[in-house]
mmCIF file of the N, C-alpha and C atoms, coordinates in Angstrom:
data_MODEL
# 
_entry.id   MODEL 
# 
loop_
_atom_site.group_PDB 
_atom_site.id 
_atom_site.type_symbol 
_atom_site.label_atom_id 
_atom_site.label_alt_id 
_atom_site.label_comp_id 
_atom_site.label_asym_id 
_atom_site.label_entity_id 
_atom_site.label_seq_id 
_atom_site.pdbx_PDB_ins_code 
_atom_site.Cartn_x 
_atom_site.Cartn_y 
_atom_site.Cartn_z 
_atom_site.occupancy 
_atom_site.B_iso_or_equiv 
_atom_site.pdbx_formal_charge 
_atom_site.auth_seq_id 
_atom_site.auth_comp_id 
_atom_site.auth_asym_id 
_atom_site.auth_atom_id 
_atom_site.pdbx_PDB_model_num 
ATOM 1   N N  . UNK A 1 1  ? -54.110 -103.141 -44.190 1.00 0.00 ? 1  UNK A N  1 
ATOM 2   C CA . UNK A 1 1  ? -54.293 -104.469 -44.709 1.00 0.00 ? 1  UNK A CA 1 
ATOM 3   C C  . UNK A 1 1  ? -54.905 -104.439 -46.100 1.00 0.00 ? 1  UNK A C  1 
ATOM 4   N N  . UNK A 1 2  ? -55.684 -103.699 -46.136 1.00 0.00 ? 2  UNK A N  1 
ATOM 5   C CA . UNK A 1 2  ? -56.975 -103.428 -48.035 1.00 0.00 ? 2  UNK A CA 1 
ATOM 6   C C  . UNK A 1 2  ? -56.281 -101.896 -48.552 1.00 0.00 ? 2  UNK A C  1 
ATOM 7   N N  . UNK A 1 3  ? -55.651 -101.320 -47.711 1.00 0.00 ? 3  UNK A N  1 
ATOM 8   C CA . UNK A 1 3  ? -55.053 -100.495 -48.759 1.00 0.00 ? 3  UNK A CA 1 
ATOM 9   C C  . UNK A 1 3  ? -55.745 -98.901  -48.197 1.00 0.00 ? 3  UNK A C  1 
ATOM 10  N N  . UNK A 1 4  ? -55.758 -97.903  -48.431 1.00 0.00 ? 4  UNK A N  1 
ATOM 11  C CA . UNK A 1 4  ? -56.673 -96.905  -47.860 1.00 0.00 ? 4  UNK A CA 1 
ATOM 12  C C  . UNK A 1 4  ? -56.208 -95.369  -49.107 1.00 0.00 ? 4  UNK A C  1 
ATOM 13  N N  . UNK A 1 5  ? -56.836 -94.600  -49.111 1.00 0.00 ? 5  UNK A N  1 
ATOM 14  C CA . UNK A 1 5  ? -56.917 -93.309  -49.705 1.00 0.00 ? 5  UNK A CA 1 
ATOM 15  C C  . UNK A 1 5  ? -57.112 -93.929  -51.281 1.00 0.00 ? 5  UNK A C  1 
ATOM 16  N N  . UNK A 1 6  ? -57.097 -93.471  -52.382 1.00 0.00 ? 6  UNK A N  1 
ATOM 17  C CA . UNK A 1 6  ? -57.851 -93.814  -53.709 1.00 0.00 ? 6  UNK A CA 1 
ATOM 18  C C  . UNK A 1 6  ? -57.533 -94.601  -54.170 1.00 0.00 ? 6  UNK A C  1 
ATOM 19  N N  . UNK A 1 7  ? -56.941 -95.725  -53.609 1.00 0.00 ? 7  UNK A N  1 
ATOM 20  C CA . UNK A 1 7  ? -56.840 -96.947  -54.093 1.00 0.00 ? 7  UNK A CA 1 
ATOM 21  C C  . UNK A 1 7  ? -57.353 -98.050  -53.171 1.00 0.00 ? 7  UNK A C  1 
ATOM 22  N N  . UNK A 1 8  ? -58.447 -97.618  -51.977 1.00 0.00 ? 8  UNK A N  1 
ATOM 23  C CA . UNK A 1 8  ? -58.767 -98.399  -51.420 1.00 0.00 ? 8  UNK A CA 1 
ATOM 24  C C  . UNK A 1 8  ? -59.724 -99.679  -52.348 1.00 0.00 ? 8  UNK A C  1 
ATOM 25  N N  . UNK A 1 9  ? -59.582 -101.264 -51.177 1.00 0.00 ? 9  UNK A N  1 
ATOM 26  C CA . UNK A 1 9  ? -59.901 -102.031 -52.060 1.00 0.00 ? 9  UNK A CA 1 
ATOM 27  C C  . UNK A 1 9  ? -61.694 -101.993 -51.799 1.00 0.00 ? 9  UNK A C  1 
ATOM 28  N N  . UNK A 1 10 ? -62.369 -101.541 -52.674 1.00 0.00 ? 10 UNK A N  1 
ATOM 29  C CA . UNK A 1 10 ? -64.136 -101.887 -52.515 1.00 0.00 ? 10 UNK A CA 1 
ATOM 30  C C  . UNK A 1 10 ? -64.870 -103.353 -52.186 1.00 0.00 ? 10 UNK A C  1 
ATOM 31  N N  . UNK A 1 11 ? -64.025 -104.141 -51.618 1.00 0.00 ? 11 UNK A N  1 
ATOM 32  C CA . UNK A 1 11 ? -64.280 -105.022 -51.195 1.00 0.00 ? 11 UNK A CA 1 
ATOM 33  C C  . UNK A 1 11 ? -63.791 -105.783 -49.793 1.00 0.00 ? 11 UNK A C  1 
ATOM 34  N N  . UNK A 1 12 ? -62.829 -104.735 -49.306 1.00 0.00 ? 12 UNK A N  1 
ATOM 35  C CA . UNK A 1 12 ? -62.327 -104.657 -47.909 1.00 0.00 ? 12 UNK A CA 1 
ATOM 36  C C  . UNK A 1 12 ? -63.393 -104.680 -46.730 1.00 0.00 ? 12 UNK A C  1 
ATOM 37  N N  . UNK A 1 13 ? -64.884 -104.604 -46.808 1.00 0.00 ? 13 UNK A N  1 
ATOM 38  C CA . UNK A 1 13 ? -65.404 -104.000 -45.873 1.00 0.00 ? 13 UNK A CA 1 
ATOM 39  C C  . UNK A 1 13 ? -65.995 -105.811 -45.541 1.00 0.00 ? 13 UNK A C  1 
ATOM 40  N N  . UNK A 1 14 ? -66.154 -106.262 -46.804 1.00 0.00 ? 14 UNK A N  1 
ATOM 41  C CA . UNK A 1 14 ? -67.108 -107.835 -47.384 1.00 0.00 ? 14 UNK A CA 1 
ATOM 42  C C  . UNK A 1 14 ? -65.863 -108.648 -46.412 1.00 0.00 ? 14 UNK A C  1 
ATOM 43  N N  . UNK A 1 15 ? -64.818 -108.734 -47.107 1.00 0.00 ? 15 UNK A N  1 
ATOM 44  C CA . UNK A 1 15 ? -63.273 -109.349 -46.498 1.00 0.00 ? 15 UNK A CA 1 
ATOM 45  C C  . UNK A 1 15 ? -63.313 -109.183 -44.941 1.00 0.00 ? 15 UNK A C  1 
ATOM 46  N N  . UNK A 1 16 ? -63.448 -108.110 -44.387 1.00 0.00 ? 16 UNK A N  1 
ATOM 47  C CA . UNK A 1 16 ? -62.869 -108.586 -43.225 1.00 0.00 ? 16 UNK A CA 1 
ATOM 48  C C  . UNK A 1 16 ? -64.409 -108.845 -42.400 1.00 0.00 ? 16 UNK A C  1 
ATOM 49  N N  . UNK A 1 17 ? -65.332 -108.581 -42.906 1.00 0.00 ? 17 UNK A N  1 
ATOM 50  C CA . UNK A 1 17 ? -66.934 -109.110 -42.296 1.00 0.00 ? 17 UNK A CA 1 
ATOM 51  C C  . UNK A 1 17 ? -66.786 -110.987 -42.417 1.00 0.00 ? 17 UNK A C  1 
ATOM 52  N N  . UNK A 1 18 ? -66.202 -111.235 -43.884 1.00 0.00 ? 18 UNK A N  1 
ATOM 53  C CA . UNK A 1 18 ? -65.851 -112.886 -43.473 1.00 0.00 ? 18 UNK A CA 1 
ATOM 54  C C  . UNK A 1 18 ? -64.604 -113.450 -42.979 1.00 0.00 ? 18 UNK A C  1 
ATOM 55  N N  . UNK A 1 19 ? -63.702 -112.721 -42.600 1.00 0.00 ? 19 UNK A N  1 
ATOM 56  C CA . UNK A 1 19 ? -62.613 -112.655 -42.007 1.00 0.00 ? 19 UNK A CA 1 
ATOM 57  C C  . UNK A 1 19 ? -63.149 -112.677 -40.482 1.00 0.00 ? 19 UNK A C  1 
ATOM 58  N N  . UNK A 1 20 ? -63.790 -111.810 -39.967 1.00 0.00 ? 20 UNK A N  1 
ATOM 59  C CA . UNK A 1 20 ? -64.378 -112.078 -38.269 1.00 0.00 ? 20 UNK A CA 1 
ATOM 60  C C  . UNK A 1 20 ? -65.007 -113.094 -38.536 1.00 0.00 ? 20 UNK A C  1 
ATOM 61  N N  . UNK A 1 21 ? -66.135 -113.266 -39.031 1.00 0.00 ? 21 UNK A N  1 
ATOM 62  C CA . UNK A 1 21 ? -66.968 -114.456 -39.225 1.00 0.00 ? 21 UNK A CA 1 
ATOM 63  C C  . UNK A 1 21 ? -66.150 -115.963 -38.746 1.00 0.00 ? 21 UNK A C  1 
ATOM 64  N N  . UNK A 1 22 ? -65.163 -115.820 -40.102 1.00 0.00 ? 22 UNK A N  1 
ATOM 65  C CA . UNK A 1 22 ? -64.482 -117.136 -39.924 1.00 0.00 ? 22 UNK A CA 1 
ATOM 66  C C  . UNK A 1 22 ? -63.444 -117.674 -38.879 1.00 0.00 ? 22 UNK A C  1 
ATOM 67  N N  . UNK A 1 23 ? -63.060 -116.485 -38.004 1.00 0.00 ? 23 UNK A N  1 
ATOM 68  C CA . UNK A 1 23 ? -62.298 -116.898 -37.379 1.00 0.00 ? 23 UNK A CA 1 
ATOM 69  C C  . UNK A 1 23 ? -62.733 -116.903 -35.468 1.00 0.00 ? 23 UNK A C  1 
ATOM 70  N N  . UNK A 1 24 ? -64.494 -116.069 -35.661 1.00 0.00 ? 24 UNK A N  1 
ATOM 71  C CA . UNK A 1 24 ? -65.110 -116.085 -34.382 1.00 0.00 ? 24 UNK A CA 1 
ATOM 72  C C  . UNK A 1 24 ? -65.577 -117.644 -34.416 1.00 0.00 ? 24 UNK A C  1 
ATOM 73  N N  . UNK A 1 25 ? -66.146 -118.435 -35.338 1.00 0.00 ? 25 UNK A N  1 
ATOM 74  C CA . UNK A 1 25 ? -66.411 -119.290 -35.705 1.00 0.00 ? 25 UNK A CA 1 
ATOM 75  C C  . UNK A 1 25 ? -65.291 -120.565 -35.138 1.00 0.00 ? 25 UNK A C  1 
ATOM 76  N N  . UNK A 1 26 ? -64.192 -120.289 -35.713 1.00 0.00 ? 26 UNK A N  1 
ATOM 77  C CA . UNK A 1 26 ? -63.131 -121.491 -35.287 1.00 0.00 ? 26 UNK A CA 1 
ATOM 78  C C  . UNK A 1 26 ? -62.548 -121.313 -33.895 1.00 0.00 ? 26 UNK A C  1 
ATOM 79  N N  . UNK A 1 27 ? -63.047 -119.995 -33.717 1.00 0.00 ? 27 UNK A N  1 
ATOM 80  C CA . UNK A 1 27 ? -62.024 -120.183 -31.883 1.00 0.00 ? 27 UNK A CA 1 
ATOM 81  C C  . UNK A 1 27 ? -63.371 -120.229 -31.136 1.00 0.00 ? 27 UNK A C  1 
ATOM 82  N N  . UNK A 1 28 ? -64.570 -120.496 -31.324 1.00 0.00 ? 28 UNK A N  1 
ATOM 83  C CA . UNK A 1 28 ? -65.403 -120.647 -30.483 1.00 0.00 ? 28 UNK A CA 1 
ATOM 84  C C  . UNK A 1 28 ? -65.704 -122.156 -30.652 1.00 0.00 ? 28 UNK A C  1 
ATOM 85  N N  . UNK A 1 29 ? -64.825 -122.907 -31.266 1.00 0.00 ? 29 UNK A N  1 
ATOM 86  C CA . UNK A 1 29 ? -64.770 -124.216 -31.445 1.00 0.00 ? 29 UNK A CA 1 
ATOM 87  C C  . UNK A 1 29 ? -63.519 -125.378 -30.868 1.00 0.00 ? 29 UNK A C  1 
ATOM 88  N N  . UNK A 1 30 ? -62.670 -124.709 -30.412 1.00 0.00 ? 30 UNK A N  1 
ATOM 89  C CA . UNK A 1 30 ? -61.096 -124.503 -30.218 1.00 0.00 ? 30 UNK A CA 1 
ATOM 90  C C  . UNK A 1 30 ? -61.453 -124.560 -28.915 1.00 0.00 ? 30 UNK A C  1 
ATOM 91  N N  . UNK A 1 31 ? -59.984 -125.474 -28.231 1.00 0.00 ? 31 UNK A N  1 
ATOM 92  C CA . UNK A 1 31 ? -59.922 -124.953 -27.027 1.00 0.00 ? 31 UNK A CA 1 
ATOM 93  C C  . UNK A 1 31 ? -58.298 -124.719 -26.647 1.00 0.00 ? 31 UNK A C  1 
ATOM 94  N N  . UNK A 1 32 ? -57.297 -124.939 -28.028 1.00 0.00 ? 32 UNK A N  1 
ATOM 95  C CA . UNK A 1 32 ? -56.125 -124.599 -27.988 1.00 0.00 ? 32 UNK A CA 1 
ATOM 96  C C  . UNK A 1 32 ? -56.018 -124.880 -28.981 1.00 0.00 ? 32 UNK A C  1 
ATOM 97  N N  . UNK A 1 33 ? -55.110 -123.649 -29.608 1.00 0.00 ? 33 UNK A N  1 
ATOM 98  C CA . UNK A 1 33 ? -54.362 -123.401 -30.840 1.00 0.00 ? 33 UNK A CA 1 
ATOM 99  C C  . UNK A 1 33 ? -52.939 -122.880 -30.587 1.00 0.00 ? 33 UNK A C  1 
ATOM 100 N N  . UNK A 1 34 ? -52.187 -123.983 -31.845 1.00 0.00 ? 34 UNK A N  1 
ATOM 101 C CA . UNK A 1 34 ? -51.269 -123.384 -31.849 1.00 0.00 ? 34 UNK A CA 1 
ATOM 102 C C  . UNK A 1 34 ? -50.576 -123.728 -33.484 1.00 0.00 ? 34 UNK A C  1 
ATOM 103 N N  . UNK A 1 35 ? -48.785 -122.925 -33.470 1.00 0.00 ? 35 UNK A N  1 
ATOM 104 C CA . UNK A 1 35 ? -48.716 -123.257 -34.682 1.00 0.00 ? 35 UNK A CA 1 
ATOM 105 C C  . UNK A 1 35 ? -48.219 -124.071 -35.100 1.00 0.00 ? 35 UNK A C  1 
ATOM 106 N N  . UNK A 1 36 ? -47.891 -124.908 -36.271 1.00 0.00 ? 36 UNK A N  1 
ATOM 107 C CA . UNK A 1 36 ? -47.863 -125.990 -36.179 1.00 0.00 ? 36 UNK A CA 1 
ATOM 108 C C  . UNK A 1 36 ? -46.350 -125.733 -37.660 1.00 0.00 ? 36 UNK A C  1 
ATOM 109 N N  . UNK A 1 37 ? -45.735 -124.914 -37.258 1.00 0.00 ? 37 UNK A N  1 
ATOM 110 C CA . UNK A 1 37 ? -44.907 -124.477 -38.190 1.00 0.00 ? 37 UNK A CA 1 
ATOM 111 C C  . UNK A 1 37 ? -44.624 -122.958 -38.427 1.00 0.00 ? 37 UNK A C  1 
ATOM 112 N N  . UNK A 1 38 ? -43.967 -122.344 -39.193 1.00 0.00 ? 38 UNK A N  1 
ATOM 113 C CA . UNK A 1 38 ? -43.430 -121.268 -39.611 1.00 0.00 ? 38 UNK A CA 1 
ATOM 114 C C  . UNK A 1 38 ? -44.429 -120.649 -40.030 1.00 0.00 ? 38 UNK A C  1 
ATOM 115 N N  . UNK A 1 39 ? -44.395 -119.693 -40.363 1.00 0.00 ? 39 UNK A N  1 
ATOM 116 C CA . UNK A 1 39 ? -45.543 -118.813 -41.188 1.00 0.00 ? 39 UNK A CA 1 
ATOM 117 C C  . UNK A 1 39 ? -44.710 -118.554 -42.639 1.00 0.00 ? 39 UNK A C  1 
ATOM 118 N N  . UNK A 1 40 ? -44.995 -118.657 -43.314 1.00 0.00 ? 40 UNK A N  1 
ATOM 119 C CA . UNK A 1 40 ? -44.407 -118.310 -44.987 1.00 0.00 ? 40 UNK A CA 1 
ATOM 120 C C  . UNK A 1 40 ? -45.372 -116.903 -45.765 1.00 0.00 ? 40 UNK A C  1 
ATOM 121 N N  . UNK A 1 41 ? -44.466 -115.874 -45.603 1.00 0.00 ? 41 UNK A N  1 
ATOM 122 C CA . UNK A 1 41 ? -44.668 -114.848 -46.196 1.00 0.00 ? 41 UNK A CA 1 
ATOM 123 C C  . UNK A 1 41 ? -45.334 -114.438 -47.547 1.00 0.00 ? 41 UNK A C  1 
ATOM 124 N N  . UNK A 1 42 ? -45.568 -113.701 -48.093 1.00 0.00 ? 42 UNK A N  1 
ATOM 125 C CA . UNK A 1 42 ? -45.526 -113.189 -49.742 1.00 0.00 ? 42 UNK A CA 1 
ATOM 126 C C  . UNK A 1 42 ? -44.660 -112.740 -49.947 1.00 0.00 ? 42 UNK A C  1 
ATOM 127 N N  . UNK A 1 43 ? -44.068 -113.043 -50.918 1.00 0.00 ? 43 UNK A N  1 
ATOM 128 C CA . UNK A 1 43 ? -43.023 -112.405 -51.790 1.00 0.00 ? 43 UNK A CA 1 
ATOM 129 C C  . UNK A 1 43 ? -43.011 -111.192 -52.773 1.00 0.00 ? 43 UNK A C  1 
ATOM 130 N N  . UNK A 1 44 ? -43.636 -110.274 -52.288 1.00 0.00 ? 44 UNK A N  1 
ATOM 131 C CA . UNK A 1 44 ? -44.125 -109.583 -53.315 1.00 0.00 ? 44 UNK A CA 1 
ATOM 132 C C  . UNK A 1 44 ? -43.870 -107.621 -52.325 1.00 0.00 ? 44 UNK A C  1 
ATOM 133 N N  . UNK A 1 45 ? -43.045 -106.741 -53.535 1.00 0.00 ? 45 UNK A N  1 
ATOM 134 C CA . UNK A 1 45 ? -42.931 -105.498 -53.155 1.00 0.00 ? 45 UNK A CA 1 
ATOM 135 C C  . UNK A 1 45 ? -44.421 -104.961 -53.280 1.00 0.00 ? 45 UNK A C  1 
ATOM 136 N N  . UNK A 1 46 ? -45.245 -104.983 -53.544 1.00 0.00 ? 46 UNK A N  1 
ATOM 137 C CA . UNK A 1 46 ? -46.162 -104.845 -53.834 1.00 0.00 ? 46 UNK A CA 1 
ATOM 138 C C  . UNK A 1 46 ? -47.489 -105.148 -52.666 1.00 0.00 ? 46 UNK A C  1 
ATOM 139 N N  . UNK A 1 47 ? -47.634 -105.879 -52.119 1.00 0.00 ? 47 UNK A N  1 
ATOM 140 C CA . UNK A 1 47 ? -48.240 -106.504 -51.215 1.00 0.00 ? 47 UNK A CA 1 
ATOM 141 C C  . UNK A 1 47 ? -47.651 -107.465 -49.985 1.00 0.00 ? 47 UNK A C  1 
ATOM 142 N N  . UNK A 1 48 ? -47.849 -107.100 -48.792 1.00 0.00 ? 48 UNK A N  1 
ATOM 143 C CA . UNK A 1 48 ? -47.562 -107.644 -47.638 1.00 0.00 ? 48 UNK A CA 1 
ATOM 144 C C  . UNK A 1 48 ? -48.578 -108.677 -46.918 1.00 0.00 ? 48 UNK A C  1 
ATOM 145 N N  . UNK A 1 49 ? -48.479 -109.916 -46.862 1.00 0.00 ? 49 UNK A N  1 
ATOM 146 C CA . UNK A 1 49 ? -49.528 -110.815 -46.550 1.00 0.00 ? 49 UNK A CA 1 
ATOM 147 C C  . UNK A 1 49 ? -48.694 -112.129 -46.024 1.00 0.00 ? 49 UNK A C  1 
ATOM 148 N N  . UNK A 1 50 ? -49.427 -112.868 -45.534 1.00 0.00 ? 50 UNK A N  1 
ATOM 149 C CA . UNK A 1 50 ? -49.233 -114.211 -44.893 1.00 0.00 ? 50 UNK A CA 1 
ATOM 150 C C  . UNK A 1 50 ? -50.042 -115.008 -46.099 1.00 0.00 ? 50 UNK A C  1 
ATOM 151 N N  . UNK A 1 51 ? -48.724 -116.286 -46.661 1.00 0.00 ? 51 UNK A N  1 
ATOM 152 C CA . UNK A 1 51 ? -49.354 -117.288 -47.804 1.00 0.00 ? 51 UNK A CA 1 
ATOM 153 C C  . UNK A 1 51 ? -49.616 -118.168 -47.027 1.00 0.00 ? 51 UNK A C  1 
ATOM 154 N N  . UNK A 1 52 ? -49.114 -118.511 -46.493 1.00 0.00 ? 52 UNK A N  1 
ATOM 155 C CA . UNK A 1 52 ? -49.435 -120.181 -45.524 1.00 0.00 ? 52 UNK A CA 1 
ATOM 156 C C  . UNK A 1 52 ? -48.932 -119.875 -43.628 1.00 0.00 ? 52 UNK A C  1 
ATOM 157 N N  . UNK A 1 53 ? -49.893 -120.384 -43.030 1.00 0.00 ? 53 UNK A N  1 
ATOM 158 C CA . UNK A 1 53 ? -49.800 -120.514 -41.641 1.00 0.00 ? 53 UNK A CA 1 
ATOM 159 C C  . UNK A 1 53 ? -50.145 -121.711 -41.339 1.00 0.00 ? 53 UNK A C  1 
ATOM 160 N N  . UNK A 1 54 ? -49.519 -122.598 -40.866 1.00 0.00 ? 54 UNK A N  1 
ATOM 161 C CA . UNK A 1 54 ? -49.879 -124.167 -40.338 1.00 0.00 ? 54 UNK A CA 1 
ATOM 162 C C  . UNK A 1 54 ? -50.532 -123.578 -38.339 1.00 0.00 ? 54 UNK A C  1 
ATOM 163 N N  . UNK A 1 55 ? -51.560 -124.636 -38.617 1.00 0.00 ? 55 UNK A N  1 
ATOM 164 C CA . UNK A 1 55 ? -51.674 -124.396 -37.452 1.00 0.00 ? 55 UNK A CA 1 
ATOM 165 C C  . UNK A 1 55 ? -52.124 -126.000 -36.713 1.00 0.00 ? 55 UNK A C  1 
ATOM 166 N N  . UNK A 1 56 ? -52.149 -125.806 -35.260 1.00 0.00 ? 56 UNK A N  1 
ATOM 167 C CA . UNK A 1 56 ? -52.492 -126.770 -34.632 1.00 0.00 ? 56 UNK A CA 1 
ATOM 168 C C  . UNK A 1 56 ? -53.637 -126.536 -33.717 1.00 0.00 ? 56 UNK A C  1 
ATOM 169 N N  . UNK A 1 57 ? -54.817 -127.310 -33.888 1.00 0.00 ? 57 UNK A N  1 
ATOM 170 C CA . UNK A 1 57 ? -55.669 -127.230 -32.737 1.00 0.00 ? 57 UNK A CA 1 
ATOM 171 C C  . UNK A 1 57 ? -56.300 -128.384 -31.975 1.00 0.00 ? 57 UNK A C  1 
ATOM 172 N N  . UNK A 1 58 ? -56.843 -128.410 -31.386 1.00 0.00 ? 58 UNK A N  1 
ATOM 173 C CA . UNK A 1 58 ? -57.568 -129.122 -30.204 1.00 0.00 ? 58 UNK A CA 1 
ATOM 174 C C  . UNK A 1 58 ? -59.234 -128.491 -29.820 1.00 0.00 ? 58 UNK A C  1 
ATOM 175 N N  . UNK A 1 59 ? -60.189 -129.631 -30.534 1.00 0.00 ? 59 UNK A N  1 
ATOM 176 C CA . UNK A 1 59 ? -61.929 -129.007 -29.970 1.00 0.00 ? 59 UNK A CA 1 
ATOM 177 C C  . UNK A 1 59 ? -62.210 -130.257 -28.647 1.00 0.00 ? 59 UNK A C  1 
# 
């Protein structure tokens, strides 16, 4: 996901510490999720990522 051997990203470790954060946070708030649409990719040879995810929930 951040990349690994000498081009790892030095800020991968920060990213996914608020990456759990934010998402222990919303499903401990949740009592169903779902999606609320397609997922739309990046376009890019270069990098593999999710630009937009619609989602649907219920607290």
């Amino acid at each position: 996901m951040f990349g690994h051997g000498p081009h790892f990203c030095l800020g991968a470790l920060l990213a996914r510490a608020q990456m759990m954060a934010l998402f222990g946070d919303v499903l401990s708030r949740t009592t169903w999720l779902d999606a609320a649409g397609d997922p739309v990719l990046l376009r890019s040879s270069f990098q593999r990522g999710v630009k937009h995810l619609p989602l649907r929930w219920q607290s």
